[in-house]
C-alpha positions in Angstrom: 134.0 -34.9 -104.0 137.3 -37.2 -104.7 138.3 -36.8 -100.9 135.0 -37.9 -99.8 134.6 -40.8 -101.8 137.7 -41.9 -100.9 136.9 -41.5 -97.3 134.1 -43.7 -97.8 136.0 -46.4 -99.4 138.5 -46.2 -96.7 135.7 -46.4 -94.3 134.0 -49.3 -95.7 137.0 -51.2 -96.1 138.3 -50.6 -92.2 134.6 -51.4 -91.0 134.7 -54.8 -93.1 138.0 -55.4 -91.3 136.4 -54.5 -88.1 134.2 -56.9 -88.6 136.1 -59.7 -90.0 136.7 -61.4 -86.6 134.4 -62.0 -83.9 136.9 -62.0 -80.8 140.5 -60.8 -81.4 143.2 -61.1 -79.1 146.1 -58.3 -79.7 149.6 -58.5 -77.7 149.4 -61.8 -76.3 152.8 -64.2 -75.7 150.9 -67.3 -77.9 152.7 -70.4 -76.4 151.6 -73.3 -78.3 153.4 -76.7 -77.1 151.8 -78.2 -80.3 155.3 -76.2 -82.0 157.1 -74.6 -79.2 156.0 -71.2 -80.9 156.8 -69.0 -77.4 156.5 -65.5 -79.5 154.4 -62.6 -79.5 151.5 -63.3 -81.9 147.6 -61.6 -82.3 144.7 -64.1 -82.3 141.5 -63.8 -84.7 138.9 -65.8 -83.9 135.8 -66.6 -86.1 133.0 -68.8 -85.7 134.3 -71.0 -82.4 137.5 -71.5 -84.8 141.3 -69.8 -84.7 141.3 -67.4 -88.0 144.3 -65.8 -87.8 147.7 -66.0 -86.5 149.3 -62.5 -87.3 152.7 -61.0 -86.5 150.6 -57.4 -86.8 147.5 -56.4 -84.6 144.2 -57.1 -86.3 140.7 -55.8 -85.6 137.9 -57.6 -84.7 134.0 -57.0 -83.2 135.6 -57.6 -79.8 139.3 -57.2 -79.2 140.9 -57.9 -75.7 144.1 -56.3 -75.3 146.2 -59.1 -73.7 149.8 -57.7 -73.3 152.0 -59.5 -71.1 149.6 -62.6 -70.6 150.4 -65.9 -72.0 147.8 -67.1 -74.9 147.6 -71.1 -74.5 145.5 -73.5 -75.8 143.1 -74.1 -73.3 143.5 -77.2 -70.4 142.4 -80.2 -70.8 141.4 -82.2 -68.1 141.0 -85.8 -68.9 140.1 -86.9 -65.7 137.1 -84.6 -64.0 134.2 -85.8 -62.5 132.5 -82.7 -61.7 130.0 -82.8 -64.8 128.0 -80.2 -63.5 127.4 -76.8 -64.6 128.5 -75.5 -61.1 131.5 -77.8 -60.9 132.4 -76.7 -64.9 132.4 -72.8 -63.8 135.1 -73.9 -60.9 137.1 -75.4 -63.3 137.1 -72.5 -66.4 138.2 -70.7 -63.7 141.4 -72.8 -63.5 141.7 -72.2 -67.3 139.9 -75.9 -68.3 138.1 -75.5 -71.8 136.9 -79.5 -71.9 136.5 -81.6 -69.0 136.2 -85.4 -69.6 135.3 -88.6 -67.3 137.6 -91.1 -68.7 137.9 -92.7 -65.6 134.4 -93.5 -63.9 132.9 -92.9 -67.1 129.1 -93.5 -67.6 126.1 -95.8 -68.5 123.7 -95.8 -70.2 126.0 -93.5 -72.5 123.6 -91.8 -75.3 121.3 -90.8 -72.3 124.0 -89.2 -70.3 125.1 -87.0 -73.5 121.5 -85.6 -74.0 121.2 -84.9 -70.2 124.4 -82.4 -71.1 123.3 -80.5 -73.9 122.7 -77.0 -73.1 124.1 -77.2 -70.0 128.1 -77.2 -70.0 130.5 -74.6 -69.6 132.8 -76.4 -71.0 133.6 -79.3 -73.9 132.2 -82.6 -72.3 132.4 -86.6 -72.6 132.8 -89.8 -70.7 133.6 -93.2 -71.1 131.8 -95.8 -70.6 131.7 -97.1 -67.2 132.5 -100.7 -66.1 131.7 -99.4 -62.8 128.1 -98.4 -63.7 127.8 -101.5 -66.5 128.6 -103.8 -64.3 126.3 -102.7 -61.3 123.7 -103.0 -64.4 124.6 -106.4 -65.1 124.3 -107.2 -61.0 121.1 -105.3 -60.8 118.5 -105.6 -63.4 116.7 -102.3 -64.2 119.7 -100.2 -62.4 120.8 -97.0 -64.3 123.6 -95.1 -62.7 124.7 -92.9 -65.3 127.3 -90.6 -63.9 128.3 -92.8 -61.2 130.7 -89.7 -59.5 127.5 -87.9 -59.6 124.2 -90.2 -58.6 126.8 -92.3 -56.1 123.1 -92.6 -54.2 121.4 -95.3 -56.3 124.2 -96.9 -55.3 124.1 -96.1 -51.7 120.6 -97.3 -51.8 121.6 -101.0 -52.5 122.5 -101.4 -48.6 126.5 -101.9 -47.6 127.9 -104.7 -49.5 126.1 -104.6 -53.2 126.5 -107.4 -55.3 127.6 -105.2 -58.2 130.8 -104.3 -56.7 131.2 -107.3 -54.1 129.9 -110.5 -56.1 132.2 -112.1 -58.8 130.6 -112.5 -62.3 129.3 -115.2 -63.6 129.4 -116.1 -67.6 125.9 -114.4 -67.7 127.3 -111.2 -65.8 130.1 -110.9 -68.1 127.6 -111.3 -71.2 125.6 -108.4 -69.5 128.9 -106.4 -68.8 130.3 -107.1 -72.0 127.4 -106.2 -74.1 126.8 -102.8 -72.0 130.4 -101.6 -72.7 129.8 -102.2 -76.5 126.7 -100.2 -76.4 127.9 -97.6 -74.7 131.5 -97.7 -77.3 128.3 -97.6 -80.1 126.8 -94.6 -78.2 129.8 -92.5 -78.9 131.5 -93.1 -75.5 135.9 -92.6 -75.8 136.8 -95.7 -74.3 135.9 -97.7 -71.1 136.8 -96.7 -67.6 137.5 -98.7 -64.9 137.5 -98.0 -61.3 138.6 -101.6 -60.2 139.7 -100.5 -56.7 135.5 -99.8 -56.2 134.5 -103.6 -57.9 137.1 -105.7 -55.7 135.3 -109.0 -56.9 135.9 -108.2 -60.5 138.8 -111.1 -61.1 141.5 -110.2 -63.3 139.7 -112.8 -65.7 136.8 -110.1 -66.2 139.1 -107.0 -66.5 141.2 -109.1 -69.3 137.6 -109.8 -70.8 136.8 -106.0 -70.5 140.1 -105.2 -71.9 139.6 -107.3 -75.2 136.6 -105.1 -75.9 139.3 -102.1 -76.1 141.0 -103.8 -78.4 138.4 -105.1 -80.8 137.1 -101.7 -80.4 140.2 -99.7 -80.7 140.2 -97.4 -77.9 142.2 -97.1 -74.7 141.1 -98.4 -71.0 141.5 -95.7 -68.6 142.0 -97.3 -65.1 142.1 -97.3 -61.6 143.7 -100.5 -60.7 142.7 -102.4 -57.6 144.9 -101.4 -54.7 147.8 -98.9 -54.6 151.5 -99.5 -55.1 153.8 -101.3 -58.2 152.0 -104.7 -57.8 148.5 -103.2 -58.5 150.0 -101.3 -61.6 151.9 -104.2 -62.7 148.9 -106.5 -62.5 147.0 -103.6 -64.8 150.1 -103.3 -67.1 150.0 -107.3 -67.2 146.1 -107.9 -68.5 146.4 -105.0 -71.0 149.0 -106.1 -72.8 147.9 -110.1 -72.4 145.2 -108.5 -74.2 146.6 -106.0 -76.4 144.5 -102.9 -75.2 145.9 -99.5 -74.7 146.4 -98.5 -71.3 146.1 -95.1 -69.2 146.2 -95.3 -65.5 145.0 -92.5 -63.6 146.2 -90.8 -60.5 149.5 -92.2 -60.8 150.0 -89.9 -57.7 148.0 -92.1 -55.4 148.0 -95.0 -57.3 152.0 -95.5 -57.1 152.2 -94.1 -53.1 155.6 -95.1 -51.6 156.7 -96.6 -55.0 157.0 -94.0 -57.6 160.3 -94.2 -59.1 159.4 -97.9 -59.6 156.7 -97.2 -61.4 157.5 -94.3 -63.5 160.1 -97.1 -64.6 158.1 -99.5 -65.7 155.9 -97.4 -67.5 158.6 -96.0 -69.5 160.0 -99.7 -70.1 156.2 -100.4 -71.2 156.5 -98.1 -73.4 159.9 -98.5 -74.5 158.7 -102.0 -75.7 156.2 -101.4 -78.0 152.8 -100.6 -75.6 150.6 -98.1 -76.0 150.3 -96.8 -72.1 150.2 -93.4 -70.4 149.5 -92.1 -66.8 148.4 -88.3 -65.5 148.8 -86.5 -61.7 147.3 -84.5 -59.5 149.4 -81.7 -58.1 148.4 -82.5 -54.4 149.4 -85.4 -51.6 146.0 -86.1 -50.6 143.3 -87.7 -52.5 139.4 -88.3 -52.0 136.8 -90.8 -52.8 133.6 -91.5 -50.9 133.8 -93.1 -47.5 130.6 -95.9 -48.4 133.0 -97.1 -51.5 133.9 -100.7 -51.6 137.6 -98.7 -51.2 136.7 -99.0 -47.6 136.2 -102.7 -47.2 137.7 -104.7 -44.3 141.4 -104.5 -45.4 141.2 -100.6 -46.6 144.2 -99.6 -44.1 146.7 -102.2 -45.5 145.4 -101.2 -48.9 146.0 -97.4 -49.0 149.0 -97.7 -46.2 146.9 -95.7 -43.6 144.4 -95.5 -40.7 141.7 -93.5 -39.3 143.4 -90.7 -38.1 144.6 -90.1 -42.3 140.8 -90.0 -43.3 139.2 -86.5 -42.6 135.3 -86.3 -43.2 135.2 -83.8 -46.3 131.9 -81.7 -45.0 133.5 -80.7 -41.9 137.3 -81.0 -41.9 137.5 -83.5 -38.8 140.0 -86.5 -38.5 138.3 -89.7 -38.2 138.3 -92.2 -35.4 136.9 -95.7 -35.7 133.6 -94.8 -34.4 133.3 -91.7 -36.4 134.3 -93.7 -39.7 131.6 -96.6 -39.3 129.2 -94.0 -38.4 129.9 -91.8 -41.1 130.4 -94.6 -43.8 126.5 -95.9 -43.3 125.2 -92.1 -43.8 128.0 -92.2 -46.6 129.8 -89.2 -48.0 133.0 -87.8 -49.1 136.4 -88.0 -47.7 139.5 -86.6 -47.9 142.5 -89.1 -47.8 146.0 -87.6 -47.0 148.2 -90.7 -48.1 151.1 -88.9 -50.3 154.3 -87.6 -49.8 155.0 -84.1 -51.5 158.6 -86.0 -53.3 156.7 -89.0 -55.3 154.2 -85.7 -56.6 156.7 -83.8 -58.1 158.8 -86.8 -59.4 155.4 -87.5 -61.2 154.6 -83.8 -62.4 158.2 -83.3 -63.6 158.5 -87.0 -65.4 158.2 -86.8 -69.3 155.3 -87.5 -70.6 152.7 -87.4 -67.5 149.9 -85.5 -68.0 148.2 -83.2 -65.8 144.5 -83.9 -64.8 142.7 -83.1 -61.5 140.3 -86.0 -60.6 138.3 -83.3 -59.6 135.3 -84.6 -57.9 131.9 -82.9 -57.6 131.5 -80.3 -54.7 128.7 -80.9 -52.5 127.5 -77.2 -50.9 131.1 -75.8 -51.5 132.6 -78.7 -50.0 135.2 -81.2 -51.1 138.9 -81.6 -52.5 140.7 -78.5 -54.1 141.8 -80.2 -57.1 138.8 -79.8 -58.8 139.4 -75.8 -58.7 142.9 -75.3 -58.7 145.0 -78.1 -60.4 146.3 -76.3 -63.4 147.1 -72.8 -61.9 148.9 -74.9 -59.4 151.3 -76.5 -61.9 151.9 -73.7 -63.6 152.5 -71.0 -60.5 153.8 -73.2 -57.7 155.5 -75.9 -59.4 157.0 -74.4 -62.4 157.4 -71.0 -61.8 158.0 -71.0 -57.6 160.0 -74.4 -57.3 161.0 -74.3 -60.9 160.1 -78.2 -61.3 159.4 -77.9 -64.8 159.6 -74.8 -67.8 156.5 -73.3 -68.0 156.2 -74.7 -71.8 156.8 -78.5 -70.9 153.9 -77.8 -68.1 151.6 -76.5 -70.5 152.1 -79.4 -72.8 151.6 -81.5 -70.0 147.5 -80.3 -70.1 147.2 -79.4 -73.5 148.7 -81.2 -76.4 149.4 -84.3 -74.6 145.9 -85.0 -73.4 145.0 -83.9 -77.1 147.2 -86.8 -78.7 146.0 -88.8 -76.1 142.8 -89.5 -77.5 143.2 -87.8 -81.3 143.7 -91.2 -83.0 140.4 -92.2 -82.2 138.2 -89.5 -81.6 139.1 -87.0 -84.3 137.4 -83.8 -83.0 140.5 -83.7 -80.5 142.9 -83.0 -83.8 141.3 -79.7 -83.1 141.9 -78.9 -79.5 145.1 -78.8 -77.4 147.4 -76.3 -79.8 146.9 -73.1 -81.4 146.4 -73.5 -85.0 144.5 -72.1 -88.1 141.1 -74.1 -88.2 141.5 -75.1 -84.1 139.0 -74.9 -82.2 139.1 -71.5 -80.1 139.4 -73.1 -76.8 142.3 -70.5 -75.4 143.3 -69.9 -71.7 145.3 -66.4 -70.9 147.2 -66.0 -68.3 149.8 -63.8 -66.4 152.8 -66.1 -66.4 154.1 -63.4 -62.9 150.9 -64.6 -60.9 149.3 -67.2 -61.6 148.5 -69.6 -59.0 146.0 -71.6 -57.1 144.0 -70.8 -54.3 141.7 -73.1 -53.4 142.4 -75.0 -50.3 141.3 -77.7 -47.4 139.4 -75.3 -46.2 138.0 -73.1 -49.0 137.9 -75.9 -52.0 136.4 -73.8 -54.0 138.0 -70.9 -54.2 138.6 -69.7 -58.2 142.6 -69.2 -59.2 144.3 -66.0 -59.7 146.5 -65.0 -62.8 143.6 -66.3 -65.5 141.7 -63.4 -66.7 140.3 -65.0 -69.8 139.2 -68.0 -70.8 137.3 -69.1 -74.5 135.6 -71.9 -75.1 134.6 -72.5 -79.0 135.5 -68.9 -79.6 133.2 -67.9 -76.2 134.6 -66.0 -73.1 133.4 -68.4 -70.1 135.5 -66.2 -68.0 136.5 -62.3 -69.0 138.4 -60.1 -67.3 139.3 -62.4 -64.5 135.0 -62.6 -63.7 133.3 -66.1 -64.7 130.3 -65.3 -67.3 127.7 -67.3 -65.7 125.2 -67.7 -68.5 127.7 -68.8 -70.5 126.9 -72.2 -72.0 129.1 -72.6 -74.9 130.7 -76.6 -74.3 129.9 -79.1 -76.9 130.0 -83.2 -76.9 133.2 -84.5 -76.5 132.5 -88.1 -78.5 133.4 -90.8 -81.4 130.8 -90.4 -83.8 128.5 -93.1 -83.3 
């Protein structure tokens, strides 16, 4: 009688163990950048948060053995415009947990949040948008929203729209101005800017635009107006005339010919007192949408290229001038191949650039392959294959520093971006031996290899190397309005 109540003790206390934990993972090599733990740990995972970081194996309601796989926080993408549920699967599959539009952002801002809920893969959020606040301000009534995504109600305004061709007058900048506060009010982390797509917007308005920041405390994440130094400088120039924090995107693309020049003067930025940071995408060609004021008269001198560089996105061809002013009135995406492979990898290897793929959406499995394979291609053909960077400083190149990033003024992000009691359990695993990208030109949107799992709030989005579909586990991104 002794021996089986015993037994039953020991039974009810290893089936309340069992069930301490929703999701363990056993076995796994936990690399957090957060503390440069690189060691073999066992992950308990409770209600969407990290419960346990144990030396000893634990037991849980689901336990994943993940032997021989790295256990990272999960990627953080900073820069994605693919807000879709479609374009968010591509992306878990490349180990992204939250996928934020700092650049293009979005207006009206509260409106675009509740058109997310229920629907994301992953952790969301935006900016707000001068882009979409200032076509607002131009055209009364006008709500963009995701301007990456409804690019049409744009379109619809016929070739040269006032919003991105027309300079603003002091009733325009009102308008603007009291938009991007709204949107700030509305929870939104910052304003965006795609200047290169508003080319009448005079420094004077960015400045303007840029005091908001600063009253408002939150960075300006841009895309200054033409590509090279001068175009950063001038950026670098109105933020600090006004005392905003700056992050300018693509530094890839945005630098070109000129990178060591302008990894330098971000760093002497920096080194003097501003609050600036930049990010990369691990490819030489970029892509934006042919009917973009990008492509005004002067667009060659601009991006340092012709026709023949442009290559129409649905079908792969080159463009000629006929098929470029043909294809620019039915508008649509193109690809832009305007970088050389050296200025990338100075830019992925520099300290302190982040990783983010400007992924944009994919339209019928078409489009650029940065939006499915940017951080599997750091980590298996820069760092492990060309051995560009350790495999540690590239994974705190997409986790902890996008974290910090925005963590002073949006606190949820204290809990993303490191593997820590009480984080969030956004966690990507990964086989360090295979991982790699394999989306191309051709097939865009082909998933990576090497990422078997993927958990996002303590939710597989992808298990055993197969993407849960119904999986809808992504929460608001947001500053608490």
């Amino acid at each position: 009688m002794r021996s089986f109540l015993s037994f039953l003790l020991f039974f009810h206390v290893s089936h309340c163990f069992a069930e301490e934990y929703d999701l363990v993972l056993n076995n796994g090599r936990l690399m957090d950048p957060a503390t440069n733990l690189d060691a073999v740990r066992h992950i308990g995972i409770r209600e969407g948060k990290i419960a346990a970081i144990s030396e000893t194996p634990l037991a849980g309601k689901e336990t994943l053995n993940v032997k021989g796989h790295v256990v990272a926080p999960g990627f953080i993408d900073l820069h994605a415009h693919g807000q879709t549920t479609s374009d968010m699967q591509i992306k878990a599959c490349d180990g992204v947990t939250t996928a934020l539009d700092l650049e293009a952002g979005v207006y009206p801002v509260a409106a675009w949040y509740r058109s997310m809920e229920g629907t994301a893969t992953l952790n969301y959020g935006a900016t707000v948008g001068h882009i979409a606040a200032r076509f607002a301000a131009f055209h009364p009534g006008l709500e963009i929203g995701h301007w990456a995504v409804n690019r049409a109600k744009v379109a619809g305004l016929g070739a040269k729209p006032d919003g991105a061709n027309k300079r603003a007058t002091d009733k325009e900048l009102k308008l603007m101005g009291d938009a991007i506060n709204h949107g700030l009010d509305e929870g939104a982390l910052g304003i965006g800017f795609g200047i290169n797509y508003t080319p009448a917007a005079a420094p004077s308005e960015i400045e303007s635009m840029f005091r908001i920041a600063t009253e408002r405390k939150v960075p300006a994440f841009v895309h200054t107006r033409a590509f090279g130094l001068a175009a950063i400088q001038e950026a670098i120039t109105e933020a600090k005339t006004a005392g905003a924090a700056l992050h300018i995107v693509h530094v890839g693309s945005s630098a070109i010919g000129a990178m060591r020049e302008v990894l330098k003067l971000i760093d002497a930025s920096k080194a003097a007192g501003m609050d600036i940071s930049t990010e990369v995408y691990p490819y030489t060609a970029a892509s934006t949408v042919l009917e973009s004021a990008m492509f005004n008269p002067g667009w060659q001198d601009n991006l340092k290229i012709d026709y023949g560089d442009l290559a129409w996105a649905a079908t792969g061809e080159r463009l000629t001038q006929e098929s470029f002013e043909r294809y620019r009135k039915q508008g649509g995406w193109v690809i832009i191949y305007m970088m050389k492979d050296e200025n990338v990898e100075m830019a992925i290897a520099h300290p302190g650039v982040m990783i983010a793929s400007d992924g944009v959406p994919f339209i019928d499995g078409k489009g650029h392959p940065r939006g499915a394979g940017t951080f599997a291609r750091v980590l298996g053909h820069y760092s492990r294959e060309k051995k560009l960077l350790p495999l540690m400083e590239a994974l705190a190149k997409m986790t902890i520093l996008p974290a910090r990033r925005l963590e002073g003024y949006v606190p949820m992000m204290k809990g993303k971006g490191r593997i820590a009691l009480g984080a969030d359990a956004d966690i990507t695993v990964f086989d360090p031996t295979t991982v790699i990208d394999r989306a191309t030109f051709e097939s865009p949107t082909a998933p990576s290899a090497g990422i078997p799992h993927v958990i996002v709030n303590g939710v597989p989005v992808v298990r055993d190397g197969n993407l849960v579909k119904e999986a809808r586990p992504g929460r608001a991104v947001r500053i608490t309005p």
